[in-house]
N, CA, C and O atoms as a GROMACS GRO file, in nm:
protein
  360
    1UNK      N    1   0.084  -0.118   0.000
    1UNK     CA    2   0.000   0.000   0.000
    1UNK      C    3   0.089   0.124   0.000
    1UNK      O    4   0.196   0.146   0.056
    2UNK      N    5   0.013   0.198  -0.080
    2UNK     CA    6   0.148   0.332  -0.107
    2UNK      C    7   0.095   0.425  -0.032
    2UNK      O    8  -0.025   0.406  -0.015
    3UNK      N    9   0.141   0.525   0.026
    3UNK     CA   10   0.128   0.614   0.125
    3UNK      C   11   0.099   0.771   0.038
    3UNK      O   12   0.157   0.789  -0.069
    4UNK      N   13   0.024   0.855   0.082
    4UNK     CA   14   0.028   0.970  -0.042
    4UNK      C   15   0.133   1.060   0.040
    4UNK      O   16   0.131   1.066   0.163
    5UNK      N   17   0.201   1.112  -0.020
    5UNK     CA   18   0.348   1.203   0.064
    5UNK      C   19   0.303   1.326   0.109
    5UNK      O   20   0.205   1.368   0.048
    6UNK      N   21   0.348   1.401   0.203
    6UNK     CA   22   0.297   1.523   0.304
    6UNK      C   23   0.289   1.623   0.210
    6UNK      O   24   0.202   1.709   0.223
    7UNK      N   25   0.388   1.627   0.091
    7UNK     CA   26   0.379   1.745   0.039
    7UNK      C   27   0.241   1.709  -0.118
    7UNK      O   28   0.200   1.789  -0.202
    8UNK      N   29   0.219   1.615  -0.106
    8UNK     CA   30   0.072   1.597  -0.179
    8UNK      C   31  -0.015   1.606  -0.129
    8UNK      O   32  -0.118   1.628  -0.194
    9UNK      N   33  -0.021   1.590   0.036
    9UNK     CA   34  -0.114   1.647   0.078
    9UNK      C   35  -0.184   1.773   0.143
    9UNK      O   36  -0.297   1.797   0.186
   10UNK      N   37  -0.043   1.854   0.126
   10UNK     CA   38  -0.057   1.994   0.162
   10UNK      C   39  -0.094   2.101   0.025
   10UNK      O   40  -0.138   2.215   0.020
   11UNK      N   41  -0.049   1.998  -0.087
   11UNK     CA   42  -0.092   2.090  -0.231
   11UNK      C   43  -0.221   2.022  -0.231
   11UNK      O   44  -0.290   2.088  -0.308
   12UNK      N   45  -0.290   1.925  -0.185
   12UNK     CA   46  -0.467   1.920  -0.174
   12UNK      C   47  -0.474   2.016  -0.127
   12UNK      O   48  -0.487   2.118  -0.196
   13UNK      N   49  -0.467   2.021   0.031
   13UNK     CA   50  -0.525   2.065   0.122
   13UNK      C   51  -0.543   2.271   0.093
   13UNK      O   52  -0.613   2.362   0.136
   14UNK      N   53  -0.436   2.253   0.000
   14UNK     CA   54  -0.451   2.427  -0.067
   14UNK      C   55  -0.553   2.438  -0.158
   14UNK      O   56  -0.649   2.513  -0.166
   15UNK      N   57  -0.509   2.340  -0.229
   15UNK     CA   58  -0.640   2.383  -0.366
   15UNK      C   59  -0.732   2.361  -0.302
   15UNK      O   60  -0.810   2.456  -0.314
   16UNK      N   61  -0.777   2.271  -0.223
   16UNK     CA   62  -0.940   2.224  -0.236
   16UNK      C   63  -0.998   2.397  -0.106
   16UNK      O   64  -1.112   2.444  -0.098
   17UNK      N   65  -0.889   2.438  -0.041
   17UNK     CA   66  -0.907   2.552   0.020
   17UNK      C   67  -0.953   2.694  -0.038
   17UNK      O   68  -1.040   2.768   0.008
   18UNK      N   69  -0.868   2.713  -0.156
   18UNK     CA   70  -0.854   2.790  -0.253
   18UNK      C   71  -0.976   2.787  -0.349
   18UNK      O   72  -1.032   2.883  -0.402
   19UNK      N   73  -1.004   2.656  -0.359
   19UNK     CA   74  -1.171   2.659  -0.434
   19UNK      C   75  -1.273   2.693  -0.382
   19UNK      O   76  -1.370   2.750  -0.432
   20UNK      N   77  -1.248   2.643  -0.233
   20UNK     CA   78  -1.372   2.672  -0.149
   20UNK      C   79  -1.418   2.823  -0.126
   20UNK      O   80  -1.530   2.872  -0.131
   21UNK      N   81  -1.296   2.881  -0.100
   21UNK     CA   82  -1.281   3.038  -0.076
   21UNK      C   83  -1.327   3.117  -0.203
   21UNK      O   84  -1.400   3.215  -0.188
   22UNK      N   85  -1.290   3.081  -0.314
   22UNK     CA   86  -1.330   3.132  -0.437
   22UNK      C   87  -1.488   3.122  -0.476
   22UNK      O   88  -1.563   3.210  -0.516
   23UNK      N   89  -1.514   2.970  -0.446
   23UNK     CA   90  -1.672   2.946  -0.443
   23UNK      C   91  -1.757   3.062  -0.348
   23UNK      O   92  -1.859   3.106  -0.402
   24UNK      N   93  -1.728   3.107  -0.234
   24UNK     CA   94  -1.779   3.157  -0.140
   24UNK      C   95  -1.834   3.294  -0.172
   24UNK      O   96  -1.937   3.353  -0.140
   25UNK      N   97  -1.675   3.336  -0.283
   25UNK     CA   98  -1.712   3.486  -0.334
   25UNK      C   99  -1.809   3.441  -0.466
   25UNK      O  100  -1.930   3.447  -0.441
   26UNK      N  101  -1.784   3.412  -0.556
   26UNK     CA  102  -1.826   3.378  -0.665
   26UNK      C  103  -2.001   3.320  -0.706
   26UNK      O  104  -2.068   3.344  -0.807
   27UNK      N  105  -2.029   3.256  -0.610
   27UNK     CA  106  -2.147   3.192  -0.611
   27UNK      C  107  -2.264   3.319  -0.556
   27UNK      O  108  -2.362   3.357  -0.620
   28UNK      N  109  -2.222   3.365  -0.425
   28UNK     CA  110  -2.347   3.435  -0.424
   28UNK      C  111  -2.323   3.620  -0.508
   28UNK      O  112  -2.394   3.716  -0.481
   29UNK      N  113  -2.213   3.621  -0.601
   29UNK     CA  114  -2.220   3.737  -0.702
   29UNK      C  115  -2.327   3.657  -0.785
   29UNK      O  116  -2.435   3.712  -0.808
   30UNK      N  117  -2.298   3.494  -0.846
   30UNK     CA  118  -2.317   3.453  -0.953
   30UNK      C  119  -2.566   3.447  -0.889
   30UNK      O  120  -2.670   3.469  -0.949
   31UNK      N  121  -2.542   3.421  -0.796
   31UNK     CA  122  -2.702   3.439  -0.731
   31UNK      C  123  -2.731   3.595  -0.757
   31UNK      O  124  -2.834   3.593  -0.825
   32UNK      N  125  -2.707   3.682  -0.745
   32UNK     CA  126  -2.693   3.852  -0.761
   32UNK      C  127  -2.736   3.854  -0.872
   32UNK      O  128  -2.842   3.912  -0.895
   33UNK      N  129  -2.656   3.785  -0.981
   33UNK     CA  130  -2.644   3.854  -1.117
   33UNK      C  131  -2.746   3.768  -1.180
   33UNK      O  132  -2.775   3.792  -1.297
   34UNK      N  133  -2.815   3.656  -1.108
   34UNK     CA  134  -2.941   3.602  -1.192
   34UNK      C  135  -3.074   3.605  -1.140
   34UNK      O  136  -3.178   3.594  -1.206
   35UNK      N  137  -3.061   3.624  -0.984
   35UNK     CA  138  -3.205   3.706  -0.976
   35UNK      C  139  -3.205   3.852  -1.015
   35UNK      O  140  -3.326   3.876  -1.010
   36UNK      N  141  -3.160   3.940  -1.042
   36UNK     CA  142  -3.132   4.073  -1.095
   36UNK      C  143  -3.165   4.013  -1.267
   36UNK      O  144  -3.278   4.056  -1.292
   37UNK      N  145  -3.128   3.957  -1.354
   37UNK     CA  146  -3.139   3.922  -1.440
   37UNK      C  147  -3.251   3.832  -1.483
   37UNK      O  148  -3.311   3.877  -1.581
   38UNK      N  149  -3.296   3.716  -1.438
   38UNK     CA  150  -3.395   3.628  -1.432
   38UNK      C  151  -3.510   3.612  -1.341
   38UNK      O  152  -3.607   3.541  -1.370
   39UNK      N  153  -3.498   3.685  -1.220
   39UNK     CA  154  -3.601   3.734  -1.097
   39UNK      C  155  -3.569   3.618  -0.999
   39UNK      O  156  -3.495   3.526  -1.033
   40UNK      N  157  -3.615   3.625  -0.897
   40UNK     CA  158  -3.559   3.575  -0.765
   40UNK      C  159  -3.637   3.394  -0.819
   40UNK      O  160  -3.750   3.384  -0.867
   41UNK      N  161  -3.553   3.288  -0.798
   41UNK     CA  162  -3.610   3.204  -0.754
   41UNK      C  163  -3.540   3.125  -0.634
   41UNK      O  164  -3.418   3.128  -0.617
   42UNK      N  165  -3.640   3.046  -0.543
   42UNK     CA  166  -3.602   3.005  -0.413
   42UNK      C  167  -3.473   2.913  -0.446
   42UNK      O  168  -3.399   2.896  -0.350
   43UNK      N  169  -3.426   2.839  -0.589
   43UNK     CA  170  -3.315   2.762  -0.590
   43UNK      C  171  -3.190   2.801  -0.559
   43UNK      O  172  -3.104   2.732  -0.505
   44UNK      N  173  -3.179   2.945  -0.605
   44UNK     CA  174  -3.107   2.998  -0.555
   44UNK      C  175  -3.021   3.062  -0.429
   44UNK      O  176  -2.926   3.138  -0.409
   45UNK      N  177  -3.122   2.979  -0.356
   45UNK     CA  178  -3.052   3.019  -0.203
   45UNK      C  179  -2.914   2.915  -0.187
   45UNK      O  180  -2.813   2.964  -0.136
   46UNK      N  181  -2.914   2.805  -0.221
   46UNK     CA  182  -2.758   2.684  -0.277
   46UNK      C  183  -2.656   2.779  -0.237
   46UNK      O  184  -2.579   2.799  -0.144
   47UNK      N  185  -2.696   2.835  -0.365
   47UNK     CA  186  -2.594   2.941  -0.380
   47UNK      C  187  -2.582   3.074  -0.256
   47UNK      O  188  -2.489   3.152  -0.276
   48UNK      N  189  -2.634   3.089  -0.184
   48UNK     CA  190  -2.580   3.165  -0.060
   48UNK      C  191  -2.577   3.132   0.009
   48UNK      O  192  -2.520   3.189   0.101
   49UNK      N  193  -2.641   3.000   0.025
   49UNK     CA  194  -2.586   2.912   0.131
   49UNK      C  195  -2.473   2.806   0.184
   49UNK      O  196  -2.397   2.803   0.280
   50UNK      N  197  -2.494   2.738   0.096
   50UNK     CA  198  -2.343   2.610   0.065
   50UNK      C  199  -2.214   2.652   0.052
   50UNK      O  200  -2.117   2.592   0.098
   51UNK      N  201  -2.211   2.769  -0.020
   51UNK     CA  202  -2.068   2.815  -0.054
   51UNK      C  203  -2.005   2.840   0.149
   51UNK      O  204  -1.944   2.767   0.228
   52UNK      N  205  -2.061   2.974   0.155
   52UNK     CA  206  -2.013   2.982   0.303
   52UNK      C  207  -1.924   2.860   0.428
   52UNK      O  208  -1.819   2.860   0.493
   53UNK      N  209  -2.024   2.780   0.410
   53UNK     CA  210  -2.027   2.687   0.481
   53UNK      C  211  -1.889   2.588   0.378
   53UNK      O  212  -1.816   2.509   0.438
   54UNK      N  213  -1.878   2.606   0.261
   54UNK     CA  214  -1.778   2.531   0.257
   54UNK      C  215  -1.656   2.568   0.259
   54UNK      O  216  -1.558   2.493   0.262
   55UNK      N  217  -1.654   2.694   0.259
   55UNK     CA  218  -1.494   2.787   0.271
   55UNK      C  219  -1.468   2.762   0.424
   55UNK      O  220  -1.358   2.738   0.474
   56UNK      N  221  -1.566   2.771   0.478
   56UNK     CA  222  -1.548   2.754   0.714
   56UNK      C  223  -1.474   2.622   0.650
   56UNK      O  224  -1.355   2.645   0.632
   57UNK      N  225  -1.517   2.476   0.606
   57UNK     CA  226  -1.489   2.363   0.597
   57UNK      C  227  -1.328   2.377   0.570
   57UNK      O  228  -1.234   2.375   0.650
   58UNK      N  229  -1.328   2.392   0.425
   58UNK     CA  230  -1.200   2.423   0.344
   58UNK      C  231  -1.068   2.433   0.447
   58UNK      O  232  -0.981   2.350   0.472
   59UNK      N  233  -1.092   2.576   0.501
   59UNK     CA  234  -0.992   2.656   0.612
   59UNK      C  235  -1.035   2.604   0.702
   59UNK      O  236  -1.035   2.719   0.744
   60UNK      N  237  -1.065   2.557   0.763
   60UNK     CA  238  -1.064   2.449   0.833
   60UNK      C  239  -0.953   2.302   0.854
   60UNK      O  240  -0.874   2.265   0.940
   61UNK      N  241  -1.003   2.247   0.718
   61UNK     CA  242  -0.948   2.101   0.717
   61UNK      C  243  -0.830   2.161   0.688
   61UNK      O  244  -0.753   2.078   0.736
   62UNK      N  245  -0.762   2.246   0.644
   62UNK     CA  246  -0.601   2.278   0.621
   62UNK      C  247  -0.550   2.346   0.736
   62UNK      O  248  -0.434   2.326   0.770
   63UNK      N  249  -0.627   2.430   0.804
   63UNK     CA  250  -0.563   2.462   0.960
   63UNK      C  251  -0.530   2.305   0.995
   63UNK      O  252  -0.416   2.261   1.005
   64UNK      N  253  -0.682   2.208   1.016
   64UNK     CA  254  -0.621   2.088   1.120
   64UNK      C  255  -0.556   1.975   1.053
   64UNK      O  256  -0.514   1.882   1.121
   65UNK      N  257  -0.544   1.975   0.910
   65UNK     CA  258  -0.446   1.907   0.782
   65UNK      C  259  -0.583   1.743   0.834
   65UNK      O  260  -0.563   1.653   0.915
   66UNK      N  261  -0.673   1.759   0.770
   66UNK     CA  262  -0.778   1.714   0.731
   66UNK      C  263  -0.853   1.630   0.610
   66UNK      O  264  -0.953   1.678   0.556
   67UNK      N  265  -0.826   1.566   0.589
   67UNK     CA  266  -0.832   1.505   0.416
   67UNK      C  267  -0.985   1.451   0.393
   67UNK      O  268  -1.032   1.428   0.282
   68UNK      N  269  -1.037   1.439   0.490
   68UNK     CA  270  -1.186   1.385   0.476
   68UNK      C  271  -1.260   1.512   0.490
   68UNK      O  272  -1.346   1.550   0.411
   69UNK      N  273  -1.226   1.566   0.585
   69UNK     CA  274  -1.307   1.690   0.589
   69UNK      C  275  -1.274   1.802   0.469
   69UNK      O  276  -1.364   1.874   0.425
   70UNK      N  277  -1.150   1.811   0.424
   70UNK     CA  278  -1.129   1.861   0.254
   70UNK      C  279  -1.215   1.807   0.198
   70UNK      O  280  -1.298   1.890   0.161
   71UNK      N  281  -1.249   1.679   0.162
   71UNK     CA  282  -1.340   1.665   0.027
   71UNK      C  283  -1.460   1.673   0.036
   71UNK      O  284  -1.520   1.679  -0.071
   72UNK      N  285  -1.547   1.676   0.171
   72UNK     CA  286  -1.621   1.689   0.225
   72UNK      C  287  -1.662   1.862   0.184
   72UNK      O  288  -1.775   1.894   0.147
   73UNK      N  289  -1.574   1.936   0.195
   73UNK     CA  290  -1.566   2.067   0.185
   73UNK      C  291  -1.573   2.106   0.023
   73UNK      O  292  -1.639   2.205  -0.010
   74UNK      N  293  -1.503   2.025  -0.077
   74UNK     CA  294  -1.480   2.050  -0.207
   74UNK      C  295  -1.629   2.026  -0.294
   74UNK      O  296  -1.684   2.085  -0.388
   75UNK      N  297  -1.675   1.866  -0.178
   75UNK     CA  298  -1.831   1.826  -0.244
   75UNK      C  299  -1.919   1.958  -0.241
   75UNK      O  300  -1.954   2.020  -0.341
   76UNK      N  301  -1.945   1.987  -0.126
   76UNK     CA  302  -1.988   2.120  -0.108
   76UNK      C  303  -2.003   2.246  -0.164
   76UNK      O  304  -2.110   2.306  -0.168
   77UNK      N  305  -1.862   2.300  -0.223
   77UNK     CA  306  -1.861   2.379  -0.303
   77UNK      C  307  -1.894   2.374  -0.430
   77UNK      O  308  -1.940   2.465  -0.499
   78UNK      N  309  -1.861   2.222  -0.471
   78UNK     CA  310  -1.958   2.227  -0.605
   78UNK      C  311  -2.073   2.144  -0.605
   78UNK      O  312  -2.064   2.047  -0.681
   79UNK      N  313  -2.180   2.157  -0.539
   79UNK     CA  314  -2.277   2.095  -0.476
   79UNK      C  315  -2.350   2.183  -0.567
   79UNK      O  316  -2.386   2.135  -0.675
   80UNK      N  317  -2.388   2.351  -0.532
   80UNK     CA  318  -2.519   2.416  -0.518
   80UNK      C  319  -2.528   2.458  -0.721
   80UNK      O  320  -2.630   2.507  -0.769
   81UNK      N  321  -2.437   2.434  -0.785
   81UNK     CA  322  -2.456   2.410  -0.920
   81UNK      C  323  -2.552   2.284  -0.952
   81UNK      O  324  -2.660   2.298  -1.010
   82UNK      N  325  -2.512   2.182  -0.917
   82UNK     CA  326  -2.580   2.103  -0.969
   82UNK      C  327  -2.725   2.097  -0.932
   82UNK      O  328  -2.822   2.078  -1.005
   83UNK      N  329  -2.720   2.117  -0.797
   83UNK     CA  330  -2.860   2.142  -0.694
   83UNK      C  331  -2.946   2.236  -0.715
   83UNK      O  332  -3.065   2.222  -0.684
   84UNK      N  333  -2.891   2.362  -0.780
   84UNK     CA  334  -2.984   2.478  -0.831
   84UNK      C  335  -3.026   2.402  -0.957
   84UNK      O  336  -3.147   2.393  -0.980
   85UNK      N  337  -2.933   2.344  -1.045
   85UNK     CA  338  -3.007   2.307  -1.156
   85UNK      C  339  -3.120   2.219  -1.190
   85UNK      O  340  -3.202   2.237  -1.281
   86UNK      N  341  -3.114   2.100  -1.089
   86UNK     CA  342  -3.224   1.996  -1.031
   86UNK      C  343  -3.331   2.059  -0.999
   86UNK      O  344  -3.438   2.010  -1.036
   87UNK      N  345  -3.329   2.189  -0.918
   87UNK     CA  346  -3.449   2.225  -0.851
   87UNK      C  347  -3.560   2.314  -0.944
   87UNK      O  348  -3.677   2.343  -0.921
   88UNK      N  349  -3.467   2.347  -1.062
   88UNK     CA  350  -3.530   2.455  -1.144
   88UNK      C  351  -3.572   2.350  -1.260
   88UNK      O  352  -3.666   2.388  -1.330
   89UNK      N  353  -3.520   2.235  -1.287
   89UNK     CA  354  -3.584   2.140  -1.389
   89UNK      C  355  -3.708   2.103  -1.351
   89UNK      O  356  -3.794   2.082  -1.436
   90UNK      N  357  -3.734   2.091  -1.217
   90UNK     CA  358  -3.870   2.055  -1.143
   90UNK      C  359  -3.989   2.125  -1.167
   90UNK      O  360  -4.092   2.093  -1.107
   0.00000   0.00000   0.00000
């Protein structure tokens, strides 16, 4: 069994941080710019909600060097895309 090396897991533990944080800003501009554009619908809360909560995760699992709670955090951030889109096919 091969071991993944510290410094592969500290270049996760950045990116999946770095996404999360980016998601956080990004998602609820990207909610802004389509109820302003398309009018409010309730799917859109994903998007001001999930992101938040996954950047706390993100910075988190790399403060406590975390690998479950990283992907846990990464699912998250790209969660409320797919989830807004499900809810509006309905």
């Amino acid at each position: 069994m091969q071991f993944m090396d510290v410094s592969d897991l500290d270049l996760w533990l950045t990116r999946v941080r770095n996404l999360t944080v980016v998601a956080a800003v990004a998602y609820p501009a990207l909610g802004v710019f389509l109820a302003v554009d398309e009018g409010w619908r309730w799917s859109f809360v994903a998007l001001f909600l999930l992101s938040p909560v996954a950047a706390v995760l993100g910075i988190r699992a790399q403060r406590e060097i975390r690998g479950g709670l990283s992907a846990a955090a990464m699912a998250l951030a790209i969660a409320p895309l797919p989830l807004m889109a499900a809810a509006e096919a309905l």
